[in-house]
Structure formats: structure tokens, C-alpha cells
Backbone as XML, in Angstrom:
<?xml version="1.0"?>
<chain id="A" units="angstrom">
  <residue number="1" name="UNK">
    <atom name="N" x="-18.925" y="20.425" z="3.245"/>
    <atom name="CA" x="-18.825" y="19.747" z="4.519"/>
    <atom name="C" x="-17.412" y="19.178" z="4.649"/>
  </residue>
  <residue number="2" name="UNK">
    <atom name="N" x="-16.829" y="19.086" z="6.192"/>
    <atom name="CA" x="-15.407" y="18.616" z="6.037"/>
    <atom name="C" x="-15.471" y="17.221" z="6.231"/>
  </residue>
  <residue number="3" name="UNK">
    <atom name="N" x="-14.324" y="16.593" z="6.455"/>
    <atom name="CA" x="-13.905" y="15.310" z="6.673"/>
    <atom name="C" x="-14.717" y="15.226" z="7.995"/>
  </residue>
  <residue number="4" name="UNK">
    <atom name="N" x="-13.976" y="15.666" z="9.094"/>
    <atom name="CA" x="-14.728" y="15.398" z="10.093"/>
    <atom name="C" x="-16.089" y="15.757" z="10.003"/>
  </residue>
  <residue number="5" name="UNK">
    <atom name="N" x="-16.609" y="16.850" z="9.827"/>
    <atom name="CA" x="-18.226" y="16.720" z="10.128"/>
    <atom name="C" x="-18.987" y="16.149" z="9.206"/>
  </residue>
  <residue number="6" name="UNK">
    <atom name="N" x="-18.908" y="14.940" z="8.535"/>
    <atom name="CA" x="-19.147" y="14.158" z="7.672"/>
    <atom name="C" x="-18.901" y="13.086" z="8.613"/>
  </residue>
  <residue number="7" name="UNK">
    <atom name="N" x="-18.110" y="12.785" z="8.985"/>
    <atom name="CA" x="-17.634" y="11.321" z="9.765"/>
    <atom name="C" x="-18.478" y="11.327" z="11.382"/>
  </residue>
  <residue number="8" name="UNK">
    <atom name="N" x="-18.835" y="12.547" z="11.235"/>
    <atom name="CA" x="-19.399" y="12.919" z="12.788"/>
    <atom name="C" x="-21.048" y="12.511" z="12.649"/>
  </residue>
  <residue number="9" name="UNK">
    <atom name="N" x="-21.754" y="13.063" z="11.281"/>
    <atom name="CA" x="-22.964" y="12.785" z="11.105"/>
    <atom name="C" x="-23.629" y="11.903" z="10.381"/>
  </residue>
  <residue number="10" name="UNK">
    <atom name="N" x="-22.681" y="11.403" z="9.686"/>
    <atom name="CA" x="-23.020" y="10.064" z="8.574"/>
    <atom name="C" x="-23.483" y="8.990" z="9.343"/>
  </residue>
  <residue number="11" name="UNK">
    <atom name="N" x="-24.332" y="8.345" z="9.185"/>
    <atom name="CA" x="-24.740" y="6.996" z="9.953"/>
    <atom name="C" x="-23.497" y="6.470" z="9.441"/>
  </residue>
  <residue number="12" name="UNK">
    <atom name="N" x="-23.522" y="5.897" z="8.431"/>
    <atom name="CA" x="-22.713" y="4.890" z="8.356"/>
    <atom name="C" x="-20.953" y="4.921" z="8.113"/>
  </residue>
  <residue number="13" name="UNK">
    <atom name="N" x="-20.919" y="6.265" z="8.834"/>
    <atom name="CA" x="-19.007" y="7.186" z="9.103"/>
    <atom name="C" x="-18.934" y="6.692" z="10.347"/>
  </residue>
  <residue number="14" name="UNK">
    <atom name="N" x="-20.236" y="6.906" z="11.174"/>
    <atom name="CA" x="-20.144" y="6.667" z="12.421"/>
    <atom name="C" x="-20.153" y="5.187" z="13.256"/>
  </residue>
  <residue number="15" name="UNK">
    <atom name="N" x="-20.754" y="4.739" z="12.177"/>
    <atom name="CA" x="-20.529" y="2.893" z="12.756"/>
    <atom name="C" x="-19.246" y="3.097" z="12.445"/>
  </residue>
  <residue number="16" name="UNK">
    <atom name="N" x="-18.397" y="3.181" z="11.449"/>
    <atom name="CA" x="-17.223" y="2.853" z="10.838"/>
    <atom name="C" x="-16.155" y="3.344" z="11.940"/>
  </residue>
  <residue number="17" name="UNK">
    <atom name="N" x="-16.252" y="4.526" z="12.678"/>
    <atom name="CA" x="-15.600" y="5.142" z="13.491"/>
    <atom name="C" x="-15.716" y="4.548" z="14.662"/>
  </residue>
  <residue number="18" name="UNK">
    <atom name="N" x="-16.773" y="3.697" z="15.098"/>
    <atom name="CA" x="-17.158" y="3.491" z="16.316"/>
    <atom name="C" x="-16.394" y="2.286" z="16.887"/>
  </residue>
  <residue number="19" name="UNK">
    <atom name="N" x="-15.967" y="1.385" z="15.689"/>
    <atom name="CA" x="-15.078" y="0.188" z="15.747"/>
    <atom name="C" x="-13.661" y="0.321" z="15.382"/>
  </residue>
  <residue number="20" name="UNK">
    <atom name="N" x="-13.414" y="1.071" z="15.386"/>
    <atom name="CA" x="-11.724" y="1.653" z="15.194"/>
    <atom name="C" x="-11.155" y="1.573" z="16.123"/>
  </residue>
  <residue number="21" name="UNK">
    <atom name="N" x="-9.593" y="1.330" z="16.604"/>
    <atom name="CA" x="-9.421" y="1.565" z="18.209"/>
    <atom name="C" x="-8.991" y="2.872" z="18.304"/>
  </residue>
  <residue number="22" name="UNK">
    <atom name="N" x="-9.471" y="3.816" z="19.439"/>
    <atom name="CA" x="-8.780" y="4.997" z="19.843"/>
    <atom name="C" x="-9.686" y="5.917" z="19.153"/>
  </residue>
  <residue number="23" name="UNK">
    <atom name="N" x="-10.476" y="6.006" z="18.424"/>
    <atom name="CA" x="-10.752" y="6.508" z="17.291"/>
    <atom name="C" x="-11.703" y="7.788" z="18.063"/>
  </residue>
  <residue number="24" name="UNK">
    <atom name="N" x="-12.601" y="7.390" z="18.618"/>
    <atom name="CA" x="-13.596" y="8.303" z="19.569"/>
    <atom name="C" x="-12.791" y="9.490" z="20.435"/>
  </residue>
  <residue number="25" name="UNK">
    <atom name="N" x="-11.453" y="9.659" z="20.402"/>
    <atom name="CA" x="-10.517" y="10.341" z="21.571"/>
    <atom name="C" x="-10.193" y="11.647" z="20.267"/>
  </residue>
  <residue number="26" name="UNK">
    <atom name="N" x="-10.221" y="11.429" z="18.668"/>
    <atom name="CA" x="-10.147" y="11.961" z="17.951"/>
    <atom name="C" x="-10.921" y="12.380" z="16.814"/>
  </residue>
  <residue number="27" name="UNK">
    <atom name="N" x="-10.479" y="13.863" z="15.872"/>
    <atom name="CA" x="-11.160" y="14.086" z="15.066"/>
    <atom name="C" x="-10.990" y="12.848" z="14.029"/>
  </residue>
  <residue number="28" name="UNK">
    <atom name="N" x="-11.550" y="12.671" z="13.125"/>
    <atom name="CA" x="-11.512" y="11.297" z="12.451"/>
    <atom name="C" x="-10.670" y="12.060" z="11.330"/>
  </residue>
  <residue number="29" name="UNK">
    <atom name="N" x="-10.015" y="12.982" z="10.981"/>
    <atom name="CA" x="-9.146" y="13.373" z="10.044"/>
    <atom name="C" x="-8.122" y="13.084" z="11.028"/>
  </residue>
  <residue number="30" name="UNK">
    <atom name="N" x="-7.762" y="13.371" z="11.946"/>
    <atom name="CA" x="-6.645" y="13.677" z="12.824"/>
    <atom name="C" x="-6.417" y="12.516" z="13.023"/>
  </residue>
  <residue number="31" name="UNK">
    <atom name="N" x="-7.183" y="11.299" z="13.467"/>
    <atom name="CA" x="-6.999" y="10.011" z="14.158"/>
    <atom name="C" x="-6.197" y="9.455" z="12.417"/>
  </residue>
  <residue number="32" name="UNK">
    <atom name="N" x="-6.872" y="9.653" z="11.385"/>
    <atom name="CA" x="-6.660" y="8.926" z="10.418"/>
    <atom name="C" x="-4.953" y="9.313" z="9.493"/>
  </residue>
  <residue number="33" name="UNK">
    <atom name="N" x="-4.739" y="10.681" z="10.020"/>
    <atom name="CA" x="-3.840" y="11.276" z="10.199"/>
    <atom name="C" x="-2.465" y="10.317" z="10.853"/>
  </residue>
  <residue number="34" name="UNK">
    <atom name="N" x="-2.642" y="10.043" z="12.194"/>
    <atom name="CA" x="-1.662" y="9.949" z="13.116"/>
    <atom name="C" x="-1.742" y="8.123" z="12.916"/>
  </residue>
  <residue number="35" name="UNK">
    <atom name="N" x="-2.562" y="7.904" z="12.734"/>
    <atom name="CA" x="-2.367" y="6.487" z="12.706"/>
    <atom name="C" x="-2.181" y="5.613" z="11.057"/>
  </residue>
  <residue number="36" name="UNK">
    <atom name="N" x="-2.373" y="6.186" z="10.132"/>
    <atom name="CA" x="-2.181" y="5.564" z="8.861"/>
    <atom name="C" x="-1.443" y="6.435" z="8.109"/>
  </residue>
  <residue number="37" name="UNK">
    <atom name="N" x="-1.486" y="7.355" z="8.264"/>
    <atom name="CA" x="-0.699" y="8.168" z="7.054"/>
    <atom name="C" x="0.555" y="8.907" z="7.817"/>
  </residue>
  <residue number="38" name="UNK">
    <atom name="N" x="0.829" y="8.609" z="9.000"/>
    <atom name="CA" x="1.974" y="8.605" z="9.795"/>
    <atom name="C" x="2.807" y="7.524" z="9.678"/>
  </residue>
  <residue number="39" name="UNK">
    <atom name="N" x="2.139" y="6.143" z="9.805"/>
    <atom name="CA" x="2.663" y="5.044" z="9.399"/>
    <atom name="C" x="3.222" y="4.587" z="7.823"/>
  </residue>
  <residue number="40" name="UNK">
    <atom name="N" x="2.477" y="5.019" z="7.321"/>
    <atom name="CA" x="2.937" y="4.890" z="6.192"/>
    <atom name="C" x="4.498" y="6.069" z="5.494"/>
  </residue>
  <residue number="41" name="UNK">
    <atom name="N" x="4.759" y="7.216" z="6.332"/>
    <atom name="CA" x="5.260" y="8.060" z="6.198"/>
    <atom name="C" x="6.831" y="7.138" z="6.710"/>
  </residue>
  <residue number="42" name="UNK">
    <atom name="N" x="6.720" y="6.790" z="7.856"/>
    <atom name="CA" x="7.449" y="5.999" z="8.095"/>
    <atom name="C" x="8.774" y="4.875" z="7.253"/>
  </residue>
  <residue number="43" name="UNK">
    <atom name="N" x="7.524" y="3.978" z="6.485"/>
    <atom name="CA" x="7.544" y="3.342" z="5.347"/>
    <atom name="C" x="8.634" y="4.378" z="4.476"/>
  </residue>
  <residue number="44" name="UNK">
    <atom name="N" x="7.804" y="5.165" z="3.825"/>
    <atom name="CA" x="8.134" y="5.548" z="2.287"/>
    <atom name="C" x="9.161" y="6.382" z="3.033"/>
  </residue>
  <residue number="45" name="UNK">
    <atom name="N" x="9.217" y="7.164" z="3.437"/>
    <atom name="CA" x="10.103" y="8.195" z="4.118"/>
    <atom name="C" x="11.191" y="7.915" z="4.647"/>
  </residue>
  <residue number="46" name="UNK">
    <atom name="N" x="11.331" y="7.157" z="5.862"/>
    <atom name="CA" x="12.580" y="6.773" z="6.794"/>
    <atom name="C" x="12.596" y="5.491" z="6.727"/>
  </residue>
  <residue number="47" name="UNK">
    <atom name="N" x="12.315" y="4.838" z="6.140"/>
    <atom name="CA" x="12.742" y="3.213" z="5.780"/>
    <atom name="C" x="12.550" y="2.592" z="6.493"/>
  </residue>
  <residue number="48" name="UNK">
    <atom name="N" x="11.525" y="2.682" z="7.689"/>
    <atom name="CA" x="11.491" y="1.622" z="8.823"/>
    <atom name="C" x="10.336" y="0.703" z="7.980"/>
  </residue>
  <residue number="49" name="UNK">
    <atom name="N" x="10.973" y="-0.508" z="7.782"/>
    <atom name="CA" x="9.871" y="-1.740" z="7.430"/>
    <atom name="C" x="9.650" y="-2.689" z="8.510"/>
  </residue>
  <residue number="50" name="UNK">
    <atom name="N" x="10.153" y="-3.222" z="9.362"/>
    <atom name="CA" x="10.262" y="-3.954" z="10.405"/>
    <atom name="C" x="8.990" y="-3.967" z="11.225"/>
  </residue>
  <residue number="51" name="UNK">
    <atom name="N" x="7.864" y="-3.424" z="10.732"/>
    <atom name="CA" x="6.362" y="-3.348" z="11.629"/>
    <atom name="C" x="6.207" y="-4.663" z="11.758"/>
  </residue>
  <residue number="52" name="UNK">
    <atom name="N" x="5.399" y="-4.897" z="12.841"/>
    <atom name="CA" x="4.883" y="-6.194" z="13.273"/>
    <atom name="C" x="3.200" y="-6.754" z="12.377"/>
  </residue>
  <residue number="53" name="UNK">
    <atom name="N" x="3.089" y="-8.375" z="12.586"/>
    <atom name="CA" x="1.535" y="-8.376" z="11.889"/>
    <atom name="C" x="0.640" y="-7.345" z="12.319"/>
  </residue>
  <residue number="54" name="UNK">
    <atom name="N" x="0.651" y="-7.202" z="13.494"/>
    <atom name="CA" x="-0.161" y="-6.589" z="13.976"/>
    <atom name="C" x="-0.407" y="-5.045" z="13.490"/>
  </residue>
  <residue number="55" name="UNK">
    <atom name="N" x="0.360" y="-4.264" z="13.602"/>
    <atom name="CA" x="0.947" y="-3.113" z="12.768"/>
    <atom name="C" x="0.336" y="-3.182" z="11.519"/>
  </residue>
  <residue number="56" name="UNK">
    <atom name="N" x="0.579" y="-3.954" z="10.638"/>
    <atom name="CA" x="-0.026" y="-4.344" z="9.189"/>
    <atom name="C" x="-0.966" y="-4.172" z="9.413"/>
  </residue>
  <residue number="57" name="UNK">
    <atom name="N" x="-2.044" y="-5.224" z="9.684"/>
    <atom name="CA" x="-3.198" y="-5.802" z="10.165"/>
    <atom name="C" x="-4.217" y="-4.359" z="10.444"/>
  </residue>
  <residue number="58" name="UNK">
    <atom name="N" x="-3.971" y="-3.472" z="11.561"/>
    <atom name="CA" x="-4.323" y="-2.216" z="11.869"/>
    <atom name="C" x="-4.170" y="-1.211" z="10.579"/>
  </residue>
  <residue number="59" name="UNK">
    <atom name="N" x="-3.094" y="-0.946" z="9.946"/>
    <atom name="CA" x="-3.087" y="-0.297" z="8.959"/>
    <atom name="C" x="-4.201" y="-0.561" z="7.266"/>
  </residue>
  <residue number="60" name="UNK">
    <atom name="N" x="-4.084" y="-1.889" z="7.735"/>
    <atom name="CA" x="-4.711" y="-2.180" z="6.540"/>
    <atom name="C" x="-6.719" y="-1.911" z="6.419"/>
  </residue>
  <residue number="61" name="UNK">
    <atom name="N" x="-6.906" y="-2.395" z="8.032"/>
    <atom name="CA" x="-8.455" y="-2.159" z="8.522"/>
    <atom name="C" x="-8.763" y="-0.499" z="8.552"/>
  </residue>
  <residue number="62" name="UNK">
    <atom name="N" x="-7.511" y="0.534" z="8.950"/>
    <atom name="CA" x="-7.901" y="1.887" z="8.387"/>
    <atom name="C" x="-7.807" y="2.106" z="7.147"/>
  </residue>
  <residue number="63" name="UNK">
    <atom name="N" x="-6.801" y="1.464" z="6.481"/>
    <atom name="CA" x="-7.238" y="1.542" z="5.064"/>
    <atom name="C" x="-8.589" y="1.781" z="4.321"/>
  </residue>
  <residue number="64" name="UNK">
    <atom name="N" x="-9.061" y="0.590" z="4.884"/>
    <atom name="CA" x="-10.455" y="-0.143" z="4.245"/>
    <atom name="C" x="-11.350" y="0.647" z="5.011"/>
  </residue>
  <residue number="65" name="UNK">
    <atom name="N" x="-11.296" y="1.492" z="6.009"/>
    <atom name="CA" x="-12.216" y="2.349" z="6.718"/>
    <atom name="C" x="-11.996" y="3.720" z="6.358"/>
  </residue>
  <residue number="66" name="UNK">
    <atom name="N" x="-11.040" y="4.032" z="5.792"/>
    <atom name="CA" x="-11.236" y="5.627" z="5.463"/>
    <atom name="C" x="-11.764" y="5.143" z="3.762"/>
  </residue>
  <residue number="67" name="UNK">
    <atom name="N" x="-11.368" y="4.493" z="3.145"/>
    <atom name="CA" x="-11.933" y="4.041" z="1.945"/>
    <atom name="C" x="-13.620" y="4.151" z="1.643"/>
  </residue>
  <residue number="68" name="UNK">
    <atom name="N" x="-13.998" y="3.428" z="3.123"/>
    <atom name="CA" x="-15.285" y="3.416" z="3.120"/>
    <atom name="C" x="-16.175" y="4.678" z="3.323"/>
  </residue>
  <residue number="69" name="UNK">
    <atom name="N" x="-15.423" y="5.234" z="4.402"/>
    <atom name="CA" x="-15.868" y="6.216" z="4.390"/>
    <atom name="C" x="-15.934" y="7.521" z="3.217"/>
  </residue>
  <residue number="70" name="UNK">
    <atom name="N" x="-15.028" y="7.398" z="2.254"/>
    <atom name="CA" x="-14.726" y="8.258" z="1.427"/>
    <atom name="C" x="-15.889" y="7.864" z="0.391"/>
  </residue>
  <residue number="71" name="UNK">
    <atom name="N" x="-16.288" y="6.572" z="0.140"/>
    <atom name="CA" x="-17.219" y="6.311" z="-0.711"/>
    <atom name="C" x="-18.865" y="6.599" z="0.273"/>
  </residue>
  <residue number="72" name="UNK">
    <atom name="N" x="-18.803" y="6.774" z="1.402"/>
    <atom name="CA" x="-20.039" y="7.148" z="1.102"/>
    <atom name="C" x="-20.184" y="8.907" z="1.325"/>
  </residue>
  <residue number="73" name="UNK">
    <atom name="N" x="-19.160" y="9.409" z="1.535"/>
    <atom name="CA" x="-19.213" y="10.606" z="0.894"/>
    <atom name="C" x="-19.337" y="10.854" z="-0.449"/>
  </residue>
  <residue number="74" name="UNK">
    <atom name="N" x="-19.102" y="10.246" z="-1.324"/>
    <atom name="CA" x="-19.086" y="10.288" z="-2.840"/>
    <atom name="C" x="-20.934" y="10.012" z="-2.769"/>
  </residue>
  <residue number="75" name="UNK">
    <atom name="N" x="-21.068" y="8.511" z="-2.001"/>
    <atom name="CA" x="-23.004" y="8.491" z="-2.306"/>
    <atom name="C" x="-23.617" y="9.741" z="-2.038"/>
  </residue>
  <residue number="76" name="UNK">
    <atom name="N" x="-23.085" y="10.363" z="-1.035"/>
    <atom name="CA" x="-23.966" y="11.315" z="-0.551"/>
    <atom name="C" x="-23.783" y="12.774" z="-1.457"/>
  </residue>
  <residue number="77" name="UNK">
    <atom name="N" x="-23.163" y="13.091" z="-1.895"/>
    <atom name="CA" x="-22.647" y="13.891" z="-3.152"/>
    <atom name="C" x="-23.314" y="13.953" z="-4.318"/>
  </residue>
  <residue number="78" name="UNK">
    <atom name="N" x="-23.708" y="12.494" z="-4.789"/>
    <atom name="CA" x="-24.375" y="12.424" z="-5.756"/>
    <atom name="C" x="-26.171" y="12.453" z="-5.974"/>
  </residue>
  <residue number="79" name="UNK">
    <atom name="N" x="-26.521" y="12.222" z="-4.424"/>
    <atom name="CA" x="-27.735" y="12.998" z="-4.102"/>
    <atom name="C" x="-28.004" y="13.981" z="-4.031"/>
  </residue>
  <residue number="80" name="UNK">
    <atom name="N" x="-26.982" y="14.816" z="-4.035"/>
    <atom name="CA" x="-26.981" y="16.259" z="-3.870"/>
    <atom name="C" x="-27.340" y="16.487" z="-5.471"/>
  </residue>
  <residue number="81" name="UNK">
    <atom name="N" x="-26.856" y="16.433" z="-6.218"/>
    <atom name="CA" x="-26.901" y="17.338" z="-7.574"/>
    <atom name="C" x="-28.315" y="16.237" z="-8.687"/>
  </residue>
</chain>
């Protein structure tokens, strides 16, 4: 199963997705894509540090939401076998 169709059918991918901003306009690889691991590319890459709290703040709540989501792909994995 992929990222997205995991995040699409998981109960609890889909609460997680549902409180994100913007998040519903995208695949949840793609959204997680363009908004955290773009940002962070930023960072490590072209040296822009100058983000605002807010900026942080957002980065850090996808953090903790693709995190989450990644662990209950792992629960659901381990029901499998």
C-alpha cells in the first residue's frame, strides 16, 4: 500500500490529515512533500534560516503528523504478519 492510499483510508491518517492546513487540496505525500521537506530543503540546502515562529510552529506540527502517521502504518503492518 502507498503513502497516500494509507493516509486516504486509515481512520486515524485521516483525522490527522483532516487538521492540517491545505492538506485536503493534496495527495498527503505531495502536501507533505511541498510543505516540510521543501522547507527544510531550504534550511540545509540554501541557507535561508530567517523563517518566522510561525513557519517553525507549522513545520514542527507536520513533523509530528507525518510521524504519526508513519507509526500507525508500522501498527498496521504488524497485524498483518
Amino acid at each position: 500500500m502507498t503513502f497516500d492510499d494509507f493516509a486516504g483510508s486509515n481512520p486515524a491518517a485521516i483525522k490527522i490529515m483532516a487538521v492540517l492546513p491545505g492538506a485536503p487540496h493534496f495527495s498527503a505525500k505531495k502536501y507533505f512533500q511541498m510543505e516540510l521537506f521543501n522547507r527544510r530543503n531550504e534550511i540545509a540546502h540554501w541557507g535561508y534560516v530567517n523563517s518566522k515562529q510561525e513557519e517553525a510552529q507549522l513545520c514542527h506540527t507536520l513533523a509530528v503528523a507525518i510521524l504519526a502517521i508513519l507509526q500507525e502504518m508500522d501498527r498496521s503492518t504488524v497485524n498483518v504478519f
